[in-house]
C-alpha positions as CSV (number, residue, x, y, z in Angstrom):
1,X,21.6,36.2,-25.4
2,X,19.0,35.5,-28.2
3,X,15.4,35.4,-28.0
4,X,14.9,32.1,-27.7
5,X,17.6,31.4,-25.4
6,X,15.5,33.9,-23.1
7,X,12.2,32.3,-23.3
8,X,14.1,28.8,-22.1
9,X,15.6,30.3,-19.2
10,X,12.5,33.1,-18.7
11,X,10.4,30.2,-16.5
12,X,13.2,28.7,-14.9
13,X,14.4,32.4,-13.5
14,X,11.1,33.0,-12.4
15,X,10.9,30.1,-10.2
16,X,14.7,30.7,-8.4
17,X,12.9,34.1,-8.0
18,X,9.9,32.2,-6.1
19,X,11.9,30.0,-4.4
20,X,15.0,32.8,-3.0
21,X,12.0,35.0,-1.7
22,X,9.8,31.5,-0.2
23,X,13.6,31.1,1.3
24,X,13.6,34.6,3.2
25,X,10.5,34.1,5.6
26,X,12.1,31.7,8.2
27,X,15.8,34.0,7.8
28,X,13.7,37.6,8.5
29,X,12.2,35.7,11.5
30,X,15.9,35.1,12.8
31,X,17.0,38.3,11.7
32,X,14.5,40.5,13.7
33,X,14.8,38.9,16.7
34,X,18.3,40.4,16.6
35,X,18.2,43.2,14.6
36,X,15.6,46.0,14.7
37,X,12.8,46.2,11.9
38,X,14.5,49.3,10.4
39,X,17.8,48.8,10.7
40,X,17.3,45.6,8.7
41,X,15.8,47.1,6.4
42,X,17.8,49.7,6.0
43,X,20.8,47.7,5.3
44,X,18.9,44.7,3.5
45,X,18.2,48.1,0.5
46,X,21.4,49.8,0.6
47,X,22.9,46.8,-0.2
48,X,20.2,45.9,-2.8
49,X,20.4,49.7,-4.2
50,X,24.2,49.4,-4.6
51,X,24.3,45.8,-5.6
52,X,21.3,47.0,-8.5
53,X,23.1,50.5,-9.7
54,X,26.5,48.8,-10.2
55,X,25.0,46.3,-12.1
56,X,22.6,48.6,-14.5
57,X,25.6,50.9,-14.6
58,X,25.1,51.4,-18.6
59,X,21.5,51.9,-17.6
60,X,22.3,55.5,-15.8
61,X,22.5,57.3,-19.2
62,X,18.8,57.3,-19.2
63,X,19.1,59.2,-15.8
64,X,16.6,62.1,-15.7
65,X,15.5,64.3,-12.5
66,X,12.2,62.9,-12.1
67,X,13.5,59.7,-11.6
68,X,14.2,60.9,-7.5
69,X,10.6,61.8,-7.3
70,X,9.5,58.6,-8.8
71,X,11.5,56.2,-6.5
72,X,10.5,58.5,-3.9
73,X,7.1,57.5,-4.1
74,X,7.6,53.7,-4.9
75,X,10.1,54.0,-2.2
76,X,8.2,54.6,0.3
77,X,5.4,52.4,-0.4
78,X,7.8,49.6,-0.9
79,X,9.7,50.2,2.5
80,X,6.0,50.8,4.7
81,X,5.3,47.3,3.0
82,X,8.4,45.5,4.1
83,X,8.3,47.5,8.0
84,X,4.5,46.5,8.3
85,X,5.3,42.8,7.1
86,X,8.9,42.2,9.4
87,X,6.8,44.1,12.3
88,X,4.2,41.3,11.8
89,X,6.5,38.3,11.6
90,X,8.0,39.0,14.7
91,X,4.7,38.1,16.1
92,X,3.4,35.2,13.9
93,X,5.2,31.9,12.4
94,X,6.9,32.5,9.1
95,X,4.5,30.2,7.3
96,X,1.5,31.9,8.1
97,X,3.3,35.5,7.2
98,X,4.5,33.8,4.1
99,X,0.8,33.0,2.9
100,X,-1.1,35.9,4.2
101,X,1.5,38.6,2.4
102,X,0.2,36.4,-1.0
103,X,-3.5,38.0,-0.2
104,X,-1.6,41.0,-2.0
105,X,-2.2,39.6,-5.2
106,X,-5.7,39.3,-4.5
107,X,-6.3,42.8,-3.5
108,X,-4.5,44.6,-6.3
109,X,-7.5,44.7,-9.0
110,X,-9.9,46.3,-6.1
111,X,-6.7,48.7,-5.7
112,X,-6.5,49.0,-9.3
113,X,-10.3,49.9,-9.9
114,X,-10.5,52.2,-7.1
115,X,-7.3,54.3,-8.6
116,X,-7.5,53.7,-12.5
117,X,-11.7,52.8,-12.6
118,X,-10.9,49.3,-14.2
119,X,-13.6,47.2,-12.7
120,X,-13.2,43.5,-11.3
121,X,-13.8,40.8,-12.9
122,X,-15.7,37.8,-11.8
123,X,-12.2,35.6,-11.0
124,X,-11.4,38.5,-9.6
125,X,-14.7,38.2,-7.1
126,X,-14.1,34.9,-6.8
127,X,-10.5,35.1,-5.7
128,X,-11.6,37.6,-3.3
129,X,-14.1,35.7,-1.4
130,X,-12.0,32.1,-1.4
131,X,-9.0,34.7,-0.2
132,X,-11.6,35.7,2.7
133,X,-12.5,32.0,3.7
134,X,-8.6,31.1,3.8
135,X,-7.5,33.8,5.8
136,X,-10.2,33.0,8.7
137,X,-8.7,29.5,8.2
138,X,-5.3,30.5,8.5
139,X,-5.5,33.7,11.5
140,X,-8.9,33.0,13.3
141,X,-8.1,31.2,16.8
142,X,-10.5,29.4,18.5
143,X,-11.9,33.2,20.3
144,X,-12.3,34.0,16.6
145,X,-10.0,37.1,16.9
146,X,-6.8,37.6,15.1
147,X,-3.1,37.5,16.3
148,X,-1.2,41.1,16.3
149,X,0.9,39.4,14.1
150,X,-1.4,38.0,11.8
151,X,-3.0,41.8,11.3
152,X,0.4,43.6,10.8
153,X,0.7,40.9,8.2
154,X,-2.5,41.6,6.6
155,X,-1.9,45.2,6.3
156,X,1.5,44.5,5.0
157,X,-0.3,42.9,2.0
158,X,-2.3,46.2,1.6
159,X,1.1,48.0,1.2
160,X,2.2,45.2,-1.4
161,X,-0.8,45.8,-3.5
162,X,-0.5,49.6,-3.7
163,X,3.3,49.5,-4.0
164,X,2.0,47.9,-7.5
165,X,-0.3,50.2,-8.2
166,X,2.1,53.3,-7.3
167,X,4.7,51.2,-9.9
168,X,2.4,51.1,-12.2
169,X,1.0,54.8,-12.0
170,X,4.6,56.3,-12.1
171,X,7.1,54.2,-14.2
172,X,5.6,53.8,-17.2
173,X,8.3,55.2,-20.2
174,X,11.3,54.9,-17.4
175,X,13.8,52.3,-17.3
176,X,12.8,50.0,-14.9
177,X,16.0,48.4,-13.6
178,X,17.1,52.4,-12.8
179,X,13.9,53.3,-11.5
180,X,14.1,50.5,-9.2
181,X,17.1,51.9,-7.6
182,X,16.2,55.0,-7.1
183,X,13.0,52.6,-5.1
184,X,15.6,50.6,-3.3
185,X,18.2,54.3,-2.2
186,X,14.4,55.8,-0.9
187,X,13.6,52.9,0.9
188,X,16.8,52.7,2.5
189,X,16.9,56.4,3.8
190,X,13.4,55.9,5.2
191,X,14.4,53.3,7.1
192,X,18.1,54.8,8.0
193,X,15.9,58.0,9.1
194,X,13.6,55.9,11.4
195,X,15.9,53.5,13.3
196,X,17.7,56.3,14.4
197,X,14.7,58.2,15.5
198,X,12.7,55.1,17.3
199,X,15.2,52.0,17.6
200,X,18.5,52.0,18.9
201,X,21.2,50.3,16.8
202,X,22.6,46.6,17.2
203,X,25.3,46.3,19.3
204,X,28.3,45.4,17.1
205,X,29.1,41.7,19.9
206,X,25.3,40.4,18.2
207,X,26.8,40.3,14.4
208,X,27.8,36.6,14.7
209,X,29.0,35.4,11.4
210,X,25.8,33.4,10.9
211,X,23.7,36.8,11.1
212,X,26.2,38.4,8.9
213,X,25.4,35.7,6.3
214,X,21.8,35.5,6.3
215,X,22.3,39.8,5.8
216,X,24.2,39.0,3.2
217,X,21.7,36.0,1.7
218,X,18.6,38.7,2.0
219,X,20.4,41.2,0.5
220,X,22.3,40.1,-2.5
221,X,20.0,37.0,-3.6
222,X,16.5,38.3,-2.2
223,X,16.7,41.8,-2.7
224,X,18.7,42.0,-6.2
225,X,19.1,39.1,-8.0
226,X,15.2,37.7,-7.1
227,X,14.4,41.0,-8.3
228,X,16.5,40.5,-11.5
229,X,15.0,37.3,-12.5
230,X,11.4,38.4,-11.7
231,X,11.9,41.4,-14.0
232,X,14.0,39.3,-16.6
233,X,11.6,36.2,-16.4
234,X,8.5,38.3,-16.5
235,X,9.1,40.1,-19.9
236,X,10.0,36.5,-21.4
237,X,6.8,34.9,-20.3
238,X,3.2,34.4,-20.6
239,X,1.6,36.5,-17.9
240,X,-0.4,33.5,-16.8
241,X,2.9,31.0,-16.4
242,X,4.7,34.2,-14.3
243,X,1.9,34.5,-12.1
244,X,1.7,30.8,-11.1
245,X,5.1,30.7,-10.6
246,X,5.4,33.7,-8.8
247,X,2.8,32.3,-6.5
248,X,4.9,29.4,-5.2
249,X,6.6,32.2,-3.2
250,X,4.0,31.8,-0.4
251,X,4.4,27.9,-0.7
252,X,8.0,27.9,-0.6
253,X,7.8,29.6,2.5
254,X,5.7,27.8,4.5
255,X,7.7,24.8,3.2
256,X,11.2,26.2,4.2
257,X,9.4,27.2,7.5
258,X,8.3,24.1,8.7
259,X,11.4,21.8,7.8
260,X,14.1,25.1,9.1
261,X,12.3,26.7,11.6
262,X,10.0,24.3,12.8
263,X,6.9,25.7,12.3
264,X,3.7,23.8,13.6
265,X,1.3,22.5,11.0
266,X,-1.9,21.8,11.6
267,X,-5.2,20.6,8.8
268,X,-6.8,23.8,9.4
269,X,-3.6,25.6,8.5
270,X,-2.8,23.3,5.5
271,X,-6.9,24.1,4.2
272,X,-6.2,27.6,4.5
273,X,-2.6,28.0,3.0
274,X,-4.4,26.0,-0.1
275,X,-7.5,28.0,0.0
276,X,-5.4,31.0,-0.2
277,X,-3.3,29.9,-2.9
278,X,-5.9,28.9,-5.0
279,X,-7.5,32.9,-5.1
280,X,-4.1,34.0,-5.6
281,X,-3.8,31.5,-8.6
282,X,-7.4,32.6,-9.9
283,X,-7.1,36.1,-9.7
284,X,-3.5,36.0,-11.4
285,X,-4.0,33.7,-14.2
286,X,-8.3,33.7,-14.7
287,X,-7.8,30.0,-14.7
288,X,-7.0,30.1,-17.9
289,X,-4.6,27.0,-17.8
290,X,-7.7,24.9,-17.7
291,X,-9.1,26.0,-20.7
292,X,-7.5,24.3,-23.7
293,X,-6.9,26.4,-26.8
294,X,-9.5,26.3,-29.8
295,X,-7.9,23.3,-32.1
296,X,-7.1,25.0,-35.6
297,X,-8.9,24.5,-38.5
C-alpha cells in the first residue's frame, strides 16, 4: 500500500480499533461470570499471541534473545492490568469500568515524570484535577465511599499507565509487532500459571456456543486485529487525531453497555463519563484542535 493510501485509511483503523475495544466491556462482563479471571485471560492471549506471530511471521528474522526479557516485563504489566481490570468488572457495570480504565491516560505523564523526570504540563494538571472531579461523579455513592469494583478498576488504570511507560522504557529499536508477542506469550503463561494455582478450570458443559464466540470475538478482533489497527493507524496519524480517537474507547463502551447489557444511566453518571472524557481528551491532545493554525503569509 502507498503512503497516501495509509494516511486515508490510518483514522478510519483507528476508530474500528476504538470501537472493537468500546465493544469488549459488556462481552468481559458475560464472560467472567462464567469463566475465571485467569483462565480468560489466559486463553483471550494465547490466541492473540498466536493469531499476532503467524501474522508477523516475516517479522521473526529480527528475533534476538532479549526480546524474551522484554515481553517479560511488558508481559507482565500488561496481564496485572487486564486481571485487576476483569477482577473489577465483575463487581461494577461495564460502563462505569469502561470510563474509569480511560483515567489511564490521564495518569501516564505523572508516571512518566516520576520514571523519565519529564515534568507535567499545565493540560496535563488540568486533566488531572477534571479526571479527579469525574471519578467522584462516576464511583462516589451517596456514603461517599467507593464500590470494590470501582477501586479494582481504578487500579487497573494504574497498571495501564505503567504498562506504557514499561513499553516505552524497553522497546525502543525492537520491532514492535514481535515484541508485542513476546508481550501477549508472557501474559498468557502468567495467567496459565495462576488459574491453575488459585482458580479451578471451567467445566467443559459451561462452553455454550455463544461463550465460545464471544472467546473467539475478544480474542481475534480485540486482542489482535484492535491491536493492529492501533499500531497501523497510529504511525499514519497526527498524535492529536489518534488520541481523540482512541478516547472513544471509553464512550463506546458505556454506549454498547447500556443498549446490550442494560446498564442504568443516571445524570450524575452521564456528568462524570463526560467529565472524565474531557481530561482524557486534554491531557492527550493539549487542546490543540481548538487552536487554529497561524494563516501563512
Amino acid at each position: 500500500m502507498n503512503d497516501t493510501l495509509m494516511r486515508r485509511l490510518a483514522k478510519p483503523m483507528l476508530f474500528a480499533a476504538a470501537l472493537i475495544w468500546g465493544s469488549s466491556f459488556f462481552i468481559m462482563k458475560g464472560a467472567v461470570d462464567v469463566i475465571p479471571t485467569f483462565f480468560l485471560l489466559a486463553v483471550r492471549f494465547t490466541g492473540g499471541a498466536v493469531l499476532l506471530a503467524l501474522v508477523c511471521w516475516k517479522k521473526w528474522r529480527a528475533f534476538t534473545p532479549d526480546y524474551l526479557w522484554r515481553g517479560a516485563i511488558i508481559g507482565g504489566f500488561l496481564f496485572a492490568a487486564y486481571s485487576v481490570q476483569t477482577f473489577g468488572i465483575a463487581l461494577t457495570t461495564p460502563s462505569k469500568n469502561a470510563f474509569l480504565t480511560a483515567v489511564y491516560c490521564v495518569l501516564v505523564p505523572f508516571l512518566y515524570w516520576a520514571v523519565m523526570g519529564k515534568r507535567p504540563d499545565a493540560y496535563n494538571i488540568l486533566a488531572a484535577v477534571l479526571c479527579v472531579a469525574g471519578v467522584g461523579l462516576v464511583s462516589l455513592n451517596e456514603g461517599f465511599s467507593i464500590t470494590a469494583g470501582d477501586s479494582l478498576t481504578l487500579v487497573g488504570a494504574v497498571f495501564y499507565a505503567a504498562h506504557i511507560i514499561a513499553v516505552e522504557k524497553v522497546s525502543p529499536h525492537k520491532d514492535i509487532y514481535l515484541l508485542t508477542v513476546f508481550q501477549f506469550a508472557f501474559a498468557a503463561l502468567y495467567a496459565w500459571i495462576l488459574g491453575f494455582l488459585f482458580q479451578t478450570p471451567p467445566a467443559a458443559d459451561l462452553l455454550s456456543p455463544d461463550l465460545v464466540i464471544q472467546m473467539l470475538y475478544l480474542t481475534v478482533m480485540c486482542t489482535t486485529v484492535a491491536l493492529l489497527f492501533q499500531n497501523v493507524g497510529q504511525i499514519w496519524s497526527d498524535p492529536s487525531s489518534a488520541a481523540i480517537l482512541l478516547s472513544l474507547e471509553s464512550v463506546f463502551g458505556v454506549l454498547f453497555s447500556v443498549i446490550f447489557y442494560g446498564d442504568p444511566v443516571t445524570f450524575r453518571l452521564l456528568l462524570g463519563f463526560a467529565v472524565i472524557f474531557l481530561a482524557v481528551v486534554c491531557s492527550e491532545t493539549k487542546l490543540a484542535f481548538l487552536r487554529r493554525p497561524p494563516a501563512n503569509g
